[in-house]
C-alpha positions in Angstrom: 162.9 -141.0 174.9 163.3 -143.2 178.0 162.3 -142.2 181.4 161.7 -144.1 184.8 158.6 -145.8 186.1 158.0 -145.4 189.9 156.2 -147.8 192.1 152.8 -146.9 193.6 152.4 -150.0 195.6 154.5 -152.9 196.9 154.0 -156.5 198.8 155.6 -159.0 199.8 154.5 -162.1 198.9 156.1 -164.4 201.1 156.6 -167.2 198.7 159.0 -166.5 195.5 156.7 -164.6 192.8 156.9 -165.9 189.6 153.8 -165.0 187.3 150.8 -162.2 187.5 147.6 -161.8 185.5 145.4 -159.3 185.8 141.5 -160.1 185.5 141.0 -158.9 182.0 137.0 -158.4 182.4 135.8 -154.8 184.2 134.5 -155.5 187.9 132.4 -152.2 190.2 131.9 -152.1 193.1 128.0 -151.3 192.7 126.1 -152.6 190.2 125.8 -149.2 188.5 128.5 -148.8 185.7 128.9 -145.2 186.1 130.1 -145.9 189.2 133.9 -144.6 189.8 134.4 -146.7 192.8 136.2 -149.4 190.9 138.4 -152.1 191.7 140.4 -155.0 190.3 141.5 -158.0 190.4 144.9 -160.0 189.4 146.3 -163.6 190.3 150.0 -164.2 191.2 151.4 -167.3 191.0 154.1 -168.2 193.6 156.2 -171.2 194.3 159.1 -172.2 196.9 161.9 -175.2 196.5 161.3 -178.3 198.3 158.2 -176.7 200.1 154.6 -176.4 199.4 153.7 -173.2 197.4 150.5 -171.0 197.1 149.0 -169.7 194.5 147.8 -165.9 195.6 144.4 -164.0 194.2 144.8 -160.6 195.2 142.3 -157.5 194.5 144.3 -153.9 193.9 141.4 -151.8 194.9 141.1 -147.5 195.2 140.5 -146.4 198.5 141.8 -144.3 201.2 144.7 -145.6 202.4 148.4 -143.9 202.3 150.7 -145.7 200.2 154.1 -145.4 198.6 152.9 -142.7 195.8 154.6 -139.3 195.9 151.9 -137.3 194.1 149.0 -136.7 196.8 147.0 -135.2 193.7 146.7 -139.1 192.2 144.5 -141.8 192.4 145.6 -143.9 195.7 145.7 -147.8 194.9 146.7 -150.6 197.5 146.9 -154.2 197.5 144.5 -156.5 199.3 145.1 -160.4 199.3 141.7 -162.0 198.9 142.2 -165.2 198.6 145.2 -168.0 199.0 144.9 -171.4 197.3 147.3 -173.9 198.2 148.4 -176.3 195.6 151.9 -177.1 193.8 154.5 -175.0 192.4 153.3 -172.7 190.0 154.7 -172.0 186.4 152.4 -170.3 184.6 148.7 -169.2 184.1 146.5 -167.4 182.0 143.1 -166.4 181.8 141.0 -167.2 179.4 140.5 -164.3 176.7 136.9 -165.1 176.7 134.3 -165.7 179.4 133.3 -169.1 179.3 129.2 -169.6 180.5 129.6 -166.0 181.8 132.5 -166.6 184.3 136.3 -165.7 184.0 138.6 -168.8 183.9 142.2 -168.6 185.2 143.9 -171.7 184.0 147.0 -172.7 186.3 150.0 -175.0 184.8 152.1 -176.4 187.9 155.0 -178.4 189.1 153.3 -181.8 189.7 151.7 -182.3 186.1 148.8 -180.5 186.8 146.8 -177.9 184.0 143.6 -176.4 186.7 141.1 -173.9 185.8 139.5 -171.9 188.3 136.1 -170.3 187.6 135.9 -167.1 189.3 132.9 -166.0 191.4 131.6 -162.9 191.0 129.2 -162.9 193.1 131.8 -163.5 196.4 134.9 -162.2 194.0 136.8 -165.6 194.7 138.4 -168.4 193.0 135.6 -171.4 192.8 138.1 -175.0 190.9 136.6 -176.3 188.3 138.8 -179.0 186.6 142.1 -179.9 185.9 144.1 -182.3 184.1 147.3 -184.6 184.9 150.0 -184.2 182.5 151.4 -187.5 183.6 148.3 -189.5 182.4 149.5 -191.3 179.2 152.4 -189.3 178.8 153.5 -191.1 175.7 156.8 -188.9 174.8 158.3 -188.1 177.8 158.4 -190.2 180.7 159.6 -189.5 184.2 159.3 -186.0 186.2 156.6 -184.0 184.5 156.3 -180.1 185.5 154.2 -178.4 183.0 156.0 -174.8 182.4 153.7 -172.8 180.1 150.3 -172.3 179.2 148.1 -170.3 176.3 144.2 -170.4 175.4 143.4 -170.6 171.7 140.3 -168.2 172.2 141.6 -164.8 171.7 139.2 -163.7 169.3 135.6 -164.3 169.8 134.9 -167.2 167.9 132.5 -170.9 168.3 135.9 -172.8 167.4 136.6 -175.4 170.4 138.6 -174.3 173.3 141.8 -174.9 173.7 144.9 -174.5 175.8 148.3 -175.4 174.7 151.0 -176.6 177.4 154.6 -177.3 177.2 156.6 -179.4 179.6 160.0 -179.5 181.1 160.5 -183.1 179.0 160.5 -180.6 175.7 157.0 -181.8 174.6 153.9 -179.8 173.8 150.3 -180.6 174.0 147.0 -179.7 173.2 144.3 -179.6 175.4 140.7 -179.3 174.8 138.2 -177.3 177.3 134.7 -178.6 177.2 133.3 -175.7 179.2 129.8 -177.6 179.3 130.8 -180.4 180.9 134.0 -179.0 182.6 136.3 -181.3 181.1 139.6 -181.5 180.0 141.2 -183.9 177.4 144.8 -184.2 175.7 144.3 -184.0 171.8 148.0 -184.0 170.8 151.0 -184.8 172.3 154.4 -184.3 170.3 158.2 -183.8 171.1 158.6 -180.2 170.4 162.4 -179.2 171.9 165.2 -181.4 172.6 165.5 -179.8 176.2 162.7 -177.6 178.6 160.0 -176.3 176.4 159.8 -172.9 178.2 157.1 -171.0 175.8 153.9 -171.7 174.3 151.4 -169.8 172.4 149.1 -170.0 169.6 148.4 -167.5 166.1 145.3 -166.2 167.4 143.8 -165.6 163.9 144.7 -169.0 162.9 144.9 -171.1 165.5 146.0 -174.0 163.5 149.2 -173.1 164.1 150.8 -172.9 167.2 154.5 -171.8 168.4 156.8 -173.3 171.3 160.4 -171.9 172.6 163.0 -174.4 174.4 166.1 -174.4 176.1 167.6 -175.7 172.7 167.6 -172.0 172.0 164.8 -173.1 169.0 161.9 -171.4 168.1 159.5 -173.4 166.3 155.9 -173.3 164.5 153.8 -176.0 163.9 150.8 -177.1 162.2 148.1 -178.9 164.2 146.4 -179.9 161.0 149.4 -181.9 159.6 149.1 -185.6 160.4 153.4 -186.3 160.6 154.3 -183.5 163.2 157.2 -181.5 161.7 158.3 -177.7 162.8 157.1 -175.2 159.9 160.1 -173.4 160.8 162.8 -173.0 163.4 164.8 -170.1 164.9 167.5 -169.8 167.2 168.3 -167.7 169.5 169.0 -167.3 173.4 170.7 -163.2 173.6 168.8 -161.2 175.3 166.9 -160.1 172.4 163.5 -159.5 171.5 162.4 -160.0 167.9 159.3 -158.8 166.3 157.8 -161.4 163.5 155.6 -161.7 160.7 153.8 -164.7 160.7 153.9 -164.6 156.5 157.4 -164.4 156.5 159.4 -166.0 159.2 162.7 -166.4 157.3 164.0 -163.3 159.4 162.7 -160.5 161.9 161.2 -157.5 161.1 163.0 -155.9 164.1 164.7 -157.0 167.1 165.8 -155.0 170.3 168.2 -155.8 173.2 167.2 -155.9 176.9 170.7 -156.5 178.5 169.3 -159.1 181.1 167.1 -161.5 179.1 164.0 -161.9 178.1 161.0 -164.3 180.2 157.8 -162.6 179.3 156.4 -160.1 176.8 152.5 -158.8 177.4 150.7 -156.8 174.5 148.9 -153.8 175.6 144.9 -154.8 175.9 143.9 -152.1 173.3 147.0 -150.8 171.2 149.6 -153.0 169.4 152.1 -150.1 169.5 152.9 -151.0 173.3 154.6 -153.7 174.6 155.3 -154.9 178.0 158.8 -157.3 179.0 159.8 -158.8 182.0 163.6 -158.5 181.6 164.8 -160.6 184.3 168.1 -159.3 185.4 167.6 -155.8 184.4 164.3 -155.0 185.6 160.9 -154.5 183.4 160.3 -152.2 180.7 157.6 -150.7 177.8 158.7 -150.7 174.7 157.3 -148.8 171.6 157.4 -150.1 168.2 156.9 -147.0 165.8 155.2 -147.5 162.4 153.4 -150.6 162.9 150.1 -149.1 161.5 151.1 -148.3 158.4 149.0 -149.7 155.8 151.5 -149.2 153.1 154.3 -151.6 154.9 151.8 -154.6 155.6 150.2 -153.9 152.4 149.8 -157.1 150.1 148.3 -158.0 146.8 146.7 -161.3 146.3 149.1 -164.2 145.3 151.6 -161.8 145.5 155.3 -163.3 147.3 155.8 -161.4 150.6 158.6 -159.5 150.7 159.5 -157.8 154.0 162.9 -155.9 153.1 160.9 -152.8 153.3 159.1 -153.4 155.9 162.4 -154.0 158.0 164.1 -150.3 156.9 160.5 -148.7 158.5 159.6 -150.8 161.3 161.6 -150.4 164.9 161.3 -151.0 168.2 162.7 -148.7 171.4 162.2 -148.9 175.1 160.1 -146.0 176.2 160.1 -146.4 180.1 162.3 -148.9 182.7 161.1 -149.9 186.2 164.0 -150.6 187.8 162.7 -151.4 191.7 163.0 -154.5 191.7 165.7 -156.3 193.6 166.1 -159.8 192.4 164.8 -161.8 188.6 161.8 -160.3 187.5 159.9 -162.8 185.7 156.2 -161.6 185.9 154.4 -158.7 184.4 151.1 -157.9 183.1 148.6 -154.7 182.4 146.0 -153.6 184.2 143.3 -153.1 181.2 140.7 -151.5 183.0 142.2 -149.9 186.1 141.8 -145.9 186.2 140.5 -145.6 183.5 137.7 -142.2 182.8 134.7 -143.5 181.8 132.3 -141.4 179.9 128.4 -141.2 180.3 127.5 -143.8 178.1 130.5 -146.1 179.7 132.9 -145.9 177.3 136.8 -145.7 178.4 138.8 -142.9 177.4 142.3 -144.8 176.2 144.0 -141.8 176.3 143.4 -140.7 180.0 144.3 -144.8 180.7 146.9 -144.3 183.6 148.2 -147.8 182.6 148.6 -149.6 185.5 151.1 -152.0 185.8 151.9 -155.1 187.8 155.3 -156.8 188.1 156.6 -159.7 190.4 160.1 -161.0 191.3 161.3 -164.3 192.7 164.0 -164.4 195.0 162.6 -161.0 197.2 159.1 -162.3 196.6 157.5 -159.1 195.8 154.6 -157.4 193.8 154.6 -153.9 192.8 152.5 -151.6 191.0 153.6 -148.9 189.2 152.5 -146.7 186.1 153.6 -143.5 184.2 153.7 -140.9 186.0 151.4 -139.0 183.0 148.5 -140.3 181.0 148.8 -143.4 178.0 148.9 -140.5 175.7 152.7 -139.7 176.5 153.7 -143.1 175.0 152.4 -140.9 171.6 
């Protein structure tokens, strides 16, 4: 089945839109959490050639107000900017999967060098800086020009491991950076030449976060092993066509599955709560959710101890298919992200109802500079 998203909400964000994160902790707007008056938050980062940039913090919140959705009998949502912060070009941020001393913390990877985390204030809903880091500081392997491009925090699962935030340059290396969240500090741990040309991706195994993965413009993707003392990729994969290939981590010798998106691939979001859904940000054609069937079943991941993996079966039962397009946007789209919390039903004792999740979706694109939100037009459960 495929169908079409429509858009509930569009802005235009002056400067070319290039990244958007939604606040991944609930916010109300009373301090009562049965309240329904809910709202939101997400960050977009935006950045303009040869001119300063801004990075946006805008608040999607319910009210009142007509917007561009059709059905009078839904939820109304708009956009409100709440706060602009004016700083280099963004490439990418993320928040941190974890709050860190009780605050959210967006961390912000930019065009002049610069990794900056932003603690966010609940009590005035803004963007308070905390610290940041030069990337030019005793940059050993690279040299010249450095624009960090990606970003990714270590602390997906809860955990007392250190912090830490991996970042890969346009000079092809990597780093590591570690948070100390007590003394709001930031320090480079390792520094290594991961891709002969831009180092586009980067992103840690959350349940081991030893290891670590980078993508380049050499068309290489590569894992590494931050305990190893003579820095060598564990593997490497090529590939630049339009494809999206689904891994496991024990295996990497091929894909489990791997589906085309007809106008490349710059970022892929996991659903909040089920590993089934999967958000991409297909560039030239648009954004999409894609559905990989059979990926709960025991029997296919199933594996004896000191047993040799073998996935061939796994392969024959495991697919991937794109459930729903959103085709309004004019120009690259390379930005997208879930809302995990938005209009949502929330039971007496506070609990979210998944399955009545309207799954809320934002989406930005560069060259028209806009935002929109959209979502299915029925509940989560009709991606079942």
């Amino acid at each position: 089945m495929t169908d079409s998203f429509s858009s509930i909400y569009a802005i235009d964000t002056e400067y070319n839109a290039d990244s958007i994160e939604f606040f991944p902790f609930e916010l109300f707007s009373s301090s009562s959490p049965s309240s329904s008056s809910k709202f939101g938050y997400f960050a977009c980062g935006t950045y303009q050639l040869q001119q300063q940039v801004s990075e946006k913090m805008t608040a999607d919140k319910e009210n009142e107000k007509e917007n561009n959705k059709d059905d009078p009998d839904d939820d109304q949502v708009e956009i409100l900017e709440a706060q602009r912060i004016e700083m280099s070009a963004i490439l990418d941020m993320k928040w941190s999967h974890q709050r860190i001393h009780d605050a959210g913390v967006l961390a912000v990877a930019d065009a002049s060098g610069l990794v900056s985390l932003f603690r966010f204030n609940e009590e005035n809903n803004r963007l308070d800086f905390a610290t940041n880091y030069n990337q030019k500081d005793n940059n050993g392997e690279g040299g010249g020009e450095t624009l960090c491009l990606s970003l990714d925090w270590s602390n997906r699962l809860p955990s007392s491991a250190p912090i830490n935030i991996i970042v890969t340059q346009n000079d092809g290396c990597a780093s590591i950076l570690s948070v100390d969240a007590q003394r709001e500090m930031i320090t480079k741990t390792r520094q290594w030449k991961a891709h002969d040309f831009e180092a586009w991706i980067g992103a840690f195994n959350y349940w081991s976060t030893n290891l670590v993965y980078t993508g380049g413009d050499d068309c290489r993707l590569k894992g590494w092993d931050l305990r190893m003392k003579s820095f060598s990729p564990l593997f490497n994969s090529s590939s630049y066509d339009e494809h999206i290939l689904l891994w496991d981590t024990r295996n990497m010798s091929c894909p489990l599955t791997e589906h085309i998106t007809d106008g490349g691939v710059w970022r892929l979001k996991w659903h909040p709560t089920r590993s089934d859904l999967l958000l991409a940000a297909c560039m030239y054609n648009g954004a999409r959710v894609l559905k990989i069937d059979n990926c709960y079943n025991d029997d296919n991941l199933k594996i004896k101890k000191n047993d040799d993996i073998n996935t061939s079966n796994i392969n024959k039962q495991i697919s991937m298919s794109t459930y729903c397009r959103f085709m309004e946007h004019q120009s690259i789209v390379y930005g997208i992200d879930w809302c995990c919390y938005s209009q949502s039903d929330r039971g007496d004792n506070g609990v979210t109802n998944e399955k009545e999740d309207k799954s809320l979706i934002a989406s930005c694109s560069f060259y028209d500079h806009v935002v929109h939100l959209w979502r299915n037009n029925g509940s989560l459960s009709s991606f079942d």
